[in-house]
Structure formats: structure tokens, C-alpha cells
py3Dmol code that shows the C-alpha trace and the ligand (Angstrom):
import py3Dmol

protein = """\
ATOM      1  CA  UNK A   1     -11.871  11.021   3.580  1.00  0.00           C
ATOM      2  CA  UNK A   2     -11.594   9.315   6.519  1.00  0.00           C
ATOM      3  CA  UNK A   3      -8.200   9.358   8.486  1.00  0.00           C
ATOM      4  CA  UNK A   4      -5.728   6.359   7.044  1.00  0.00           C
ATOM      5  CA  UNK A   5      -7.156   7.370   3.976  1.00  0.00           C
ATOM      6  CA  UNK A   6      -5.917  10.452   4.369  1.00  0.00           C
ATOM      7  CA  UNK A   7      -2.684  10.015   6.008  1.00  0.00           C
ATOM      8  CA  UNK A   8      -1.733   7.582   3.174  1.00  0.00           C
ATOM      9  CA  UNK A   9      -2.480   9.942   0.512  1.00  0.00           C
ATOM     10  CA  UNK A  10      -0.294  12.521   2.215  1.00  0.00           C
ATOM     11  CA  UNK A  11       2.731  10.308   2.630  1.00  0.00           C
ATOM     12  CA  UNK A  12       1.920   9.347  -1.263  1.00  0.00           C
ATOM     13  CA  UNK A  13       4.022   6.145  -1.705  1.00  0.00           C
ATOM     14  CA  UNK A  14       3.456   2.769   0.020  1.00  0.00           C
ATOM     15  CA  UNK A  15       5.962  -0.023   0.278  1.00  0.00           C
ATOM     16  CA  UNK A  16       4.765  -2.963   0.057  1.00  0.00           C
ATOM     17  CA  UNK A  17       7.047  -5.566   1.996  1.00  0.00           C
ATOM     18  CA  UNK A  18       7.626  -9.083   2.546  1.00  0.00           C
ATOM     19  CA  UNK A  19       9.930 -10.413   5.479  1.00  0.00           C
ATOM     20  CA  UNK A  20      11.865 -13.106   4.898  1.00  0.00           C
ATOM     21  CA  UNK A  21      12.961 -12.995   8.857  1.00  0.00           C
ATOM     22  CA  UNK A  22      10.818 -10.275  10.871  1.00  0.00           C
ATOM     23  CA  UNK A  23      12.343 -10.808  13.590  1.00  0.00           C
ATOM     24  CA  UNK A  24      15.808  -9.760  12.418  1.00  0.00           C
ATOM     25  CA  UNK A  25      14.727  -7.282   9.890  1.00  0.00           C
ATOM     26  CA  UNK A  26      11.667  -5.675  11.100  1.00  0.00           C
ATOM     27  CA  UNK A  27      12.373  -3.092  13.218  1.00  0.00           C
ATOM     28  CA  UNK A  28      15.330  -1.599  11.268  1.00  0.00           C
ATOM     29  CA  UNK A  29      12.915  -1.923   8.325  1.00  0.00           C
ATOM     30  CA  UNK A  30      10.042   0.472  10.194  1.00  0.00           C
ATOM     31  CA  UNK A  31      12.909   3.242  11.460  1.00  0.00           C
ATOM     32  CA  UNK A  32      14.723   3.277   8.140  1.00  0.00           C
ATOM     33  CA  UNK A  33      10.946   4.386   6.361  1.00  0.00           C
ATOM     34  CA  UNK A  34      10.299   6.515   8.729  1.00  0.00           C
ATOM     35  CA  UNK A  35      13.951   8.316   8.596  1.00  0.00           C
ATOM     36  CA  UNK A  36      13.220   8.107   5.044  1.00  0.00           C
ATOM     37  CA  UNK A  37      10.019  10.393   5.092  1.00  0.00           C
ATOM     38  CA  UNK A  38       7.349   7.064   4.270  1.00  0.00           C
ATOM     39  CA  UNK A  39       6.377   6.291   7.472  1.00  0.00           C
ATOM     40  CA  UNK A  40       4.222   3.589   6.122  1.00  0.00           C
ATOM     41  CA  UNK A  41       4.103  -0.161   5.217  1.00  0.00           C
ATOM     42  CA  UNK A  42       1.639  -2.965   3.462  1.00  0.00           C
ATOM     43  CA  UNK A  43       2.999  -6.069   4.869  1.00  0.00           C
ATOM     44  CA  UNK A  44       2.379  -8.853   2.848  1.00  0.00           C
ATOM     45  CA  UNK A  45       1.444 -12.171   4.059  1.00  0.00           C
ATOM     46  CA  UNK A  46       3.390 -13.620   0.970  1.00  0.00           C
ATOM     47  CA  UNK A  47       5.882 -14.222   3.830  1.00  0.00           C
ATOM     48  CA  UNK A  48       5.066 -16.870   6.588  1.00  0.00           C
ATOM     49  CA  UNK A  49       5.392 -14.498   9.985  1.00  0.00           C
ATOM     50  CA  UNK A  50       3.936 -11.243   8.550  1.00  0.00           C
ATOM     51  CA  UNK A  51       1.740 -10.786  11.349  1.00  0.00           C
ATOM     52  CA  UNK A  52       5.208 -10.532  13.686  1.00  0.00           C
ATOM     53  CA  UNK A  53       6.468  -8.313  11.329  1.00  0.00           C
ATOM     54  CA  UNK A  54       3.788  -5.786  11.548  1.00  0.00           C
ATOM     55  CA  UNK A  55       3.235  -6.211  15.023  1.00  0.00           C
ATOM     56  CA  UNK A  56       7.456  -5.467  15.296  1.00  0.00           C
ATOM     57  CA  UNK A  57       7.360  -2.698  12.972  1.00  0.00           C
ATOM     58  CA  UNK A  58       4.468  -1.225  15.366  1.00  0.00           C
ATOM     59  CA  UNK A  59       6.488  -1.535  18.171  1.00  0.00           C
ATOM     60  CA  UNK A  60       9.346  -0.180  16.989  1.00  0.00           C
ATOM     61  CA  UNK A  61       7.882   3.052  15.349  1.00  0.00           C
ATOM     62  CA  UNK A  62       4.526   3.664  16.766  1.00  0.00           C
ATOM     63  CA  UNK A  63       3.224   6.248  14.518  1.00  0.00           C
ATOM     64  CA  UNK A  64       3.967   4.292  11.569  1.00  0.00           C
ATOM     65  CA  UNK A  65       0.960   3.043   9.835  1.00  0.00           C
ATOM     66  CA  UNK A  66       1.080  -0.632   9.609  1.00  0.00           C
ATOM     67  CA  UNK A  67      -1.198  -2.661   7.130  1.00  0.00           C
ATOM     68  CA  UNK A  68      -1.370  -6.297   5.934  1.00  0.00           C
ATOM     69  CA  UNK A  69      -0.814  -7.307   1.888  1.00  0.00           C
ATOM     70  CA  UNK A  70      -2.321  -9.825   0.416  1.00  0.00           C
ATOM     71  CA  UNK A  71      -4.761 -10.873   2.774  1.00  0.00           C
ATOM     72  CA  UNK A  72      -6.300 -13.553   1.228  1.00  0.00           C
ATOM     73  CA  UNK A  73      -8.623 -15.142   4.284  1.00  0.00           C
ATOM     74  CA  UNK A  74     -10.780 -13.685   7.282  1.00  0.00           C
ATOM     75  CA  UNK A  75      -8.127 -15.853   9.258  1.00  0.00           C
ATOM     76  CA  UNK A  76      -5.292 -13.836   7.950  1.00  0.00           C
ATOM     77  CA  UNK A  77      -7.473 -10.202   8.582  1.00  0.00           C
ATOM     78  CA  UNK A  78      -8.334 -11.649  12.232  1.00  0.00           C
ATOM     79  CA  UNK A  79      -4.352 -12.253  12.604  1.00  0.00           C
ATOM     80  CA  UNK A  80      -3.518  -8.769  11.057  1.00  0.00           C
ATOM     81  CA  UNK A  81      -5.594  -6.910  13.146  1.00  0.00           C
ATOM     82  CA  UNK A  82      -4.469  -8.616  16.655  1.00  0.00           C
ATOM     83  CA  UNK A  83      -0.808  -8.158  15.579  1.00  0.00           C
ATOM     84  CA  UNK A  84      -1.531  -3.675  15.049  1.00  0.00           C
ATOM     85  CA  UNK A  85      -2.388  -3.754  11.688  1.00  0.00           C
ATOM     86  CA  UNK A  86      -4.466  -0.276  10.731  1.00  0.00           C
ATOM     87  CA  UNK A  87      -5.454  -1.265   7.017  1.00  0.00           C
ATOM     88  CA  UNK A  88      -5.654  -4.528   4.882  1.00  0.00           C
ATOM     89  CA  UNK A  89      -4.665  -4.961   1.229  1.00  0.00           C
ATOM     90  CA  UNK A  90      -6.260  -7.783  -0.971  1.00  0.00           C
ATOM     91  CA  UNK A  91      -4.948  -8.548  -4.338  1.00  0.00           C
ATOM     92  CA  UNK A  92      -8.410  -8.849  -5.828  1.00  0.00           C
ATOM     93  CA  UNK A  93     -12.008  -8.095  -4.981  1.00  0.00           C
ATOM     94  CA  UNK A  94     -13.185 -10.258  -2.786  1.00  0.00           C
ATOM     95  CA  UNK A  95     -16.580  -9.353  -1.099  1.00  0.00           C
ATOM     96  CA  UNK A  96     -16.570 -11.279   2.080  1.00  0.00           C
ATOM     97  CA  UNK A  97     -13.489 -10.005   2.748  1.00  0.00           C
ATOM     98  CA  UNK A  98     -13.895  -6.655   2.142  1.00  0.00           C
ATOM     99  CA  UNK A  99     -17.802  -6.845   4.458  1.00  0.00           C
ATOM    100  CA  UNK A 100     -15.721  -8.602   7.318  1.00  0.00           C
ATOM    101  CA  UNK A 101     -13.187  -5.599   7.515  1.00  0.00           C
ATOM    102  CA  UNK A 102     -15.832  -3.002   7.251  1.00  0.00           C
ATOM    103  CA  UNK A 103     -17.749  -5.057  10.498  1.00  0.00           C
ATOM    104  CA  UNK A 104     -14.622  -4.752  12.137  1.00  0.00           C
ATOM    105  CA  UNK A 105     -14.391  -0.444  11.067  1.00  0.00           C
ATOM    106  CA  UNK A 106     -10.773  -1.473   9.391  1.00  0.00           C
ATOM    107  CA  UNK A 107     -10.106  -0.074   6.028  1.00  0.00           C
ATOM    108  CA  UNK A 108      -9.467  -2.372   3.302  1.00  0.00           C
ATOM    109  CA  UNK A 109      -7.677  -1.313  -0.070  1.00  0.00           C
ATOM    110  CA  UNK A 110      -9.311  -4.429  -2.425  1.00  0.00           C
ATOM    111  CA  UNK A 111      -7.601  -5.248  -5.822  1.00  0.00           C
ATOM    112  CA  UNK A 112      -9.990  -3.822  -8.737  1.00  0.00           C
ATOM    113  CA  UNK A 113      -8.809  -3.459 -12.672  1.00  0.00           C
ATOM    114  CA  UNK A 114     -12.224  -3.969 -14.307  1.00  0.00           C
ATOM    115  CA  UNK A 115     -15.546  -1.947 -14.560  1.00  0.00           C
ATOM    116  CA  UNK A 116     -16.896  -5.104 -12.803  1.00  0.00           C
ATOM    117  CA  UNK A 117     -15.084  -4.509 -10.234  1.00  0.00           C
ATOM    118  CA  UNK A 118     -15.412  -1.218  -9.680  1.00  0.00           C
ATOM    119  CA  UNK A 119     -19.288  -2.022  -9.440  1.00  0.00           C
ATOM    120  CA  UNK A 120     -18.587  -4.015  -6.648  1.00  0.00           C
ATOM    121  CA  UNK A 121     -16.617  -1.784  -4.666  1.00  0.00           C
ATOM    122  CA  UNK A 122     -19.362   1.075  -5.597  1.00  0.00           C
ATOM    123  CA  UNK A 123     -21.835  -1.156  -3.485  1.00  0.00           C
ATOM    124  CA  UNK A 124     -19.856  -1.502  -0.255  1.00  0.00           C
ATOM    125  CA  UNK A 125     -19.182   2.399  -0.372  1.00  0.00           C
ATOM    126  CA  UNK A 126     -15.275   2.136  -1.239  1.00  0.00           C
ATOM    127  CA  UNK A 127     -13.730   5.140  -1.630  1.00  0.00           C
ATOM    128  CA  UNK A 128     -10.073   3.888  -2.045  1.00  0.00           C
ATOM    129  CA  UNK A 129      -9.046   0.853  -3.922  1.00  0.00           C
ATOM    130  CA  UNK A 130      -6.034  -0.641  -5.054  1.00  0.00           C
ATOM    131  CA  UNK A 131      -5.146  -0.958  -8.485  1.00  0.00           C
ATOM    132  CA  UNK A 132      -3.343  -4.530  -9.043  1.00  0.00           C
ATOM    133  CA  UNK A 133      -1.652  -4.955 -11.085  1.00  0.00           C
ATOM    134  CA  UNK A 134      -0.880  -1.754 -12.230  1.00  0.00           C
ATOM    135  CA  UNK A 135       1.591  -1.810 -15.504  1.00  0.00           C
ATOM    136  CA  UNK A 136      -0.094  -5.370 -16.121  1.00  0.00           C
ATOM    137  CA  UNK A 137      -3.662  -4.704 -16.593  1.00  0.00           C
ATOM    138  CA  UNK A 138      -3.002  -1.497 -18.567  1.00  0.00           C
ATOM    139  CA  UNK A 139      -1.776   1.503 -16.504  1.00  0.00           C
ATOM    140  CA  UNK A 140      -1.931   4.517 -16.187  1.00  0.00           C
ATOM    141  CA  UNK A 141      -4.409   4.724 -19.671  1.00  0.00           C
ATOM    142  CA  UNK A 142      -6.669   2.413 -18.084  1.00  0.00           C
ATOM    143  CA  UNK A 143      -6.657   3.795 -15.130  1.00  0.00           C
ATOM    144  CA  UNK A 144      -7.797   6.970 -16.741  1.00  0.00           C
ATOM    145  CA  UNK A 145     -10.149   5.310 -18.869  1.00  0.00           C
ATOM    146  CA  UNK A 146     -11.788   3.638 -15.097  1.00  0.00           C
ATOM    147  CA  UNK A 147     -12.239   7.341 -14.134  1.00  0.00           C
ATOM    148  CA  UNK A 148     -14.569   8.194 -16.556  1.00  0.00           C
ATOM    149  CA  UNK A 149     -17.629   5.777 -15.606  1.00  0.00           C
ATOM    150  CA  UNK A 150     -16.159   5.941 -12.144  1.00  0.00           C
ATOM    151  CA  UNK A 151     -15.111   9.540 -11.224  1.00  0.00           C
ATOM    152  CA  UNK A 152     -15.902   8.882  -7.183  1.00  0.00           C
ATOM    153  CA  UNK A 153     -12.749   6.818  -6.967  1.00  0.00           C
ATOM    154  CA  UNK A 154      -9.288   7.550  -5.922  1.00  0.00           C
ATOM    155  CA  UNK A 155      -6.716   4.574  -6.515  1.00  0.00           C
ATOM    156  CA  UNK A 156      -3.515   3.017  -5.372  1.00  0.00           C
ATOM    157  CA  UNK A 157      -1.399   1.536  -8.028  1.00  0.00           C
ATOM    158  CA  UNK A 158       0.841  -1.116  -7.084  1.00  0.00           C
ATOM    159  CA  UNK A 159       2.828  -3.654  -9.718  1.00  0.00           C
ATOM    160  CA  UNK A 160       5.489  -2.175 -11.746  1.00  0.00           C
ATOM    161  CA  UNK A 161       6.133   0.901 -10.546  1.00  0.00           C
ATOM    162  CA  UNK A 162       9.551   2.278  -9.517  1.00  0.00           C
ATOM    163  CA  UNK A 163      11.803   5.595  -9.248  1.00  0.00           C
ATOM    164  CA  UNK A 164      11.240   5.716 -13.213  1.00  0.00           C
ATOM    165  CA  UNK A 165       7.102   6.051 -13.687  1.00  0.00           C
ATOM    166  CA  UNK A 166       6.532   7.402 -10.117  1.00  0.00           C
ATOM    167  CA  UNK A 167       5.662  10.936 -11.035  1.00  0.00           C
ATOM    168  CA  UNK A 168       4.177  10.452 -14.012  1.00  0.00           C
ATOM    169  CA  UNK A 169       1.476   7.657 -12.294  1.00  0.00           C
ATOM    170  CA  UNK A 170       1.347  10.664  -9.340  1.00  0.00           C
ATOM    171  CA  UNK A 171       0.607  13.223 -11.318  1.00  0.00           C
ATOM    172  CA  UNK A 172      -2.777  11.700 -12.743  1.00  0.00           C
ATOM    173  CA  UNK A 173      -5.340  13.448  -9.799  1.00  0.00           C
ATOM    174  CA  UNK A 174      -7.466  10.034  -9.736  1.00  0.00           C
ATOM    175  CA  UNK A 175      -4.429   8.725  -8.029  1.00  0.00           C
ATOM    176  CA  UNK A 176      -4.064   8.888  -3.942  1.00  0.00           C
ATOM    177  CA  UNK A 177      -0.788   6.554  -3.989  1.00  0.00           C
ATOM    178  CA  UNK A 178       1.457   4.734  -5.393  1.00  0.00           C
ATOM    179  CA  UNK A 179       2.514   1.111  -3.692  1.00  0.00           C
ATOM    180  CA  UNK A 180       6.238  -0.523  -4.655  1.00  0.00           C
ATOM    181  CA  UNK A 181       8.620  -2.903  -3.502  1.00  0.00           C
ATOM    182  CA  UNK A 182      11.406  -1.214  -5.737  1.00  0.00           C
ATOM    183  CA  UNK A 183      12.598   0.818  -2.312  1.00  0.00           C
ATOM    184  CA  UNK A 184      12.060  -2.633   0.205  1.00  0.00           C
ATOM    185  CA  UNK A 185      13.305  -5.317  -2.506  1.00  0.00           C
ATOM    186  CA  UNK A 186      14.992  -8.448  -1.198  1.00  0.00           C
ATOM    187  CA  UNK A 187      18.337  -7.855  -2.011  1.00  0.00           C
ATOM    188  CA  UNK A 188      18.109  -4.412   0.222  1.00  0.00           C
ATOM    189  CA  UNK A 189      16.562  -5.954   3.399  1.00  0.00           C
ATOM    190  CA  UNK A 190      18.647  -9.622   3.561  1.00  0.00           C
ATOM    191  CA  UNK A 191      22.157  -7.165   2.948  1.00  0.00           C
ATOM    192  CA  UNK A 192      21.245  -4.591   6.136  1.00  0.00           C
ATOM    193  CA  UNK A 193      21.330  -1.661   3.019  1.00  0.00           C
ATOM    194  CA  UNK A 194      19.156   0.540   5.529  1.00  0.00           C
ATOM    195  CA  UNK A 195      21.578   3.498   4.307  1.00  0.00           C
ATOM    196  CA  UNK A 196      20.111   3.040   0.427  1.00  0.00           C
ATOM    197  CA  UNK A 197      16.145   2.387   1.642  1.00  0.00           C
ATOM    198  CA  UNK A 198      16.122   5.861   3.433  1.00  0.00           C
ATOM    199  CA  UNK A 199      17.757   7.327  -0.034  1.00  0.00           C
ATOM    200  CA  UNK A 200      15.213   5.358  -1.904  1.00  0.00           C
ATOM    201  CA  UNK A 201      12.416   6.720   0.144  1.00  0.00           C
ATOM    202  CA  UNK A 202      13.272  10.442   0.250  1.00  0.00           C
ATOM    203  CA  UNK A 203      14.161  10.040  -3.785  1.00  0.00           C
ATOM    204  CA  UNK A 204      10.217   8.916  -3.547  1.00  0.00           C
ATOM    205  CA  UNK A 205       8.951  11.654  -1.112  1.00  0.00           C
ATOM    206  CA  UNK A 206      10.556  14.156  -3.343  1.00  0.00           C
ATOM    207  CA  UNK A 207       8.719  12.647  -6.508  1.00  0.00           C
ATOM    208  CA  UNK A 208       5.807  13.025  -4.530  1.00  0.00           C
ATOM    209  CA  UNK A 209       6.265  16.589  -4.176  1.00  0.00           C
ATOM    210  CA  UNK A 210       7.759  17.319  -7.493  1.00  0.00           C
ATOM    211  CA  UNK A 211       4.294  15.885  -8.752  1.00  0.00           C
ATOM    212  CA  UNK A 212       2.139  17.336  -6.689  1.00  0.00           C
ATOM    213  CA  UNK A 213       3.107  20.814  -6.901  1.00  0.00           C
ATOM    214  CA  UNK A 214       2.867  20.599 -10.793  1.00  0.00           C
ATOM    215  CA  UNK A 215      -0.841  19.625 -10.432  1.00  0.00           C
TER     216      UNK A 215
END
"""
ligand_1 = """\
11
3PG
C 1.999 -5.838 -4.780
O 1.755 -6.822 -4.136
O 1.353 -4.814 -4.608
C 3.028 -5.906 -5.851
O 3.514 -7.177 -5.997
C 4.150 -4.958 -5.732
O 4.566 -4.826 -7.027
P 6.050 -4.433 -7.425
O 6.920 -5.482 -6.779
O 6.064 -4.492 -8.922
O 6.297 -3.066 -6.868
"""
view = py3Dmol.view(width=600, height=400)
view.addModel(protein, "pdb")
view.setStyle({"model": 0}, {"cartoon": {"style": "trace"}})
view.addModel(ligand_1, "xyz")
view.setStyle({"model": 1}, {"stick": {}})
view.zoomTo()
view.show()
């Protein structure tokens, strides 16, 4: 497995962030997740200014791993990458995107919920994908179901999953990660509630173990 693969895996949850004002927020954002036990991000570029935010978070806590959310053009991965950014997320599977990041050696976490997709990652050599979205395109079943035709996957699924269904989605050994927003919403970032995302974190690092050391 090669390294971020690995380290992500280990840390077991990923939140997946979008900064309304990076350079207010980011830094506190990157110490509070690393206080909290997740020292990792997906930054999305949902948010105009995501590529300061990563490159702040970076700065701020340098081993923090630092990736880029819905990347969506080779522009946007070319911007991620100058700004720090280790990994790139993509909603979907998109295979010009994904061939560009592998030129470049970066990992990138594609969107796949379909055999068809699956295919498609199979050919570029994936080893990790991301499973979006999650609760939407039939959970945890269906991501069991993906296994069977597909056992050389592991998968990251992000889109409705909180505090609630963490440990049960965990639990399920196909799974390397779970991504969220529940512990990086809005309302916790634009109020300063720093205090409640390191709670929120080590509630999810302790899920992580909790589910692990049943399996
Ligand atoms: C993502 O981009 O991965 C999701 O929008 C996060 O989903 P959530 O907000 O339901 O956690």
C-alpha cells in the first residue's frame, strides 16, 4: 500500500472541508484536527480559495496530510499540488484526471459507485477509491455487494456518514476510511467551536478503534 494510502487508513476518518474564509479559519482548522487525533483533511474546491486553505493548513501543521476535494479540472490538480496538496479527491471517475495525477506520482481517490466504474479504476491500477455518495447510491450493502466482483479494492465512503453509522461502515474490512463533514460543518468553523471539532474528532478516533479491534 503505498504511503498516504496507508497513513490515511491508519488515521481512519477524513474530513472533508470547505472554507468559507481560509485565511481566517485555516490554520485553527489544521491544529484543532490534529489535537483531535485526525491529522488529516480533503479540502474541497467547492469553496473559491481552497488552494490557500490547504497551502495554510500545511503551514500551520506540517505533518498533516493535506488533499484537494472535488477536483474537477487538471487546472484545479495543477493548483492543488503547487499550494502542498499530497492527494486529490474527485467526485466521480474521471479518466484524464485520474492519468494526469498518476503522471504527476500524486494519489487520487476518484468517485466510483458502479461495476462500470470499478472497471475503470481496475485499468489505471487503483487500489483506493472513494465511494460517493455513500448512503445515496446504496451503502454499506452495495458496497459489499462491489466487493464481490471486485475483492482488490479498499474504499472510502464519504456522503452521509456521521457519529451515528461510523462504526458500523468501519467495521466492513473492504473499507480503509470513512470521509465526513459532520465534525468540520459550517456552523462549527464560521462560530470559532475549535473546542467541539477536537471532541468530534477524538469521538471519531475512538470509533475507529472501537471498530477495529472488534474485527
Ligand atoms: C463529500 O464531498 O465527500 C461529501 O459531500 C461529504 O458528505 P457529508 O457532508 O454527507 O459528510
Amino acid at each position: 500500500m503505498c504511503d498516504i494510502n496507508q497513513k490515511i487508513s491508519e488515521i481512519g476518518v477524513v474530513p472533508v472541508i470547505k472554507l468559507n474564509n481560509p485565511e481566517r479559519d485555516a490554520a485553527n482548522l489544521a491544529k484543532a484536527l490534529c489535537e483531535g487525533g485526525v491529522p488529516v483533511a480533503e479540502v474541497t474546491f467547492r469553496a473559491a480559495g481552497a488552494d490557500i486553505a490547504i497551502r495554510l493548513m500545511r503551514e500551520a501543521c506540517p505533518d498533516m496530510l493535506v488533499g484537494a476535494g472535488t477536483v474537477l479540472t487538471t487546472e484545479q490538480v495543477d493548483k492543488a499540488l503547487s499550494a502542498g496538496a499530497q492527494f486529490i479527491v474527485t467526485p466521480g471517475f474521471d479518466p484524464e484526471l485520474v492519468a494526469y495525477c498518476q503522471e504527476k506520482g500524486l494519489p487520487i481517490y476518484p468517485g466510483c459507485t458502479t461495476p462500470t466504474d470499478y472497471h475503470a479504476a481496475l485499468k489505471f491500477g487503483l487500489k483506493v477509491l472513494k465511494f460517493f455518495p455513500a448512503e445515496q447510491s446504496g451503502g454499506l450493502a452495495k458496497i459489499k455487494a462491489m466487493s464481490a466482483p471486485f475483492p482488490m479494492f479498499k474504499v472510502m465512503p464519504t456522503g452521509g456518514i456521521s457519529l451515528k453509522n461510523l462504526k458500523e461502515y468501519l467495521s466492513c474490512p473492504v473499507i480503509c476510511a470513512c470521509g465526513g463533514s459532520y465534525m468540520v460543518t459550517a456552523d462549527l468553523i464560521d462560530n470559532n467551536k475549535w473546542e467541539e471539532i477536537i471532541e468530534l474528532c477524538k469521538k471519531s478516533v475512538e470509533i475507529v478503534k472501537e471498530a477495529r479491534s472488534n474485527g
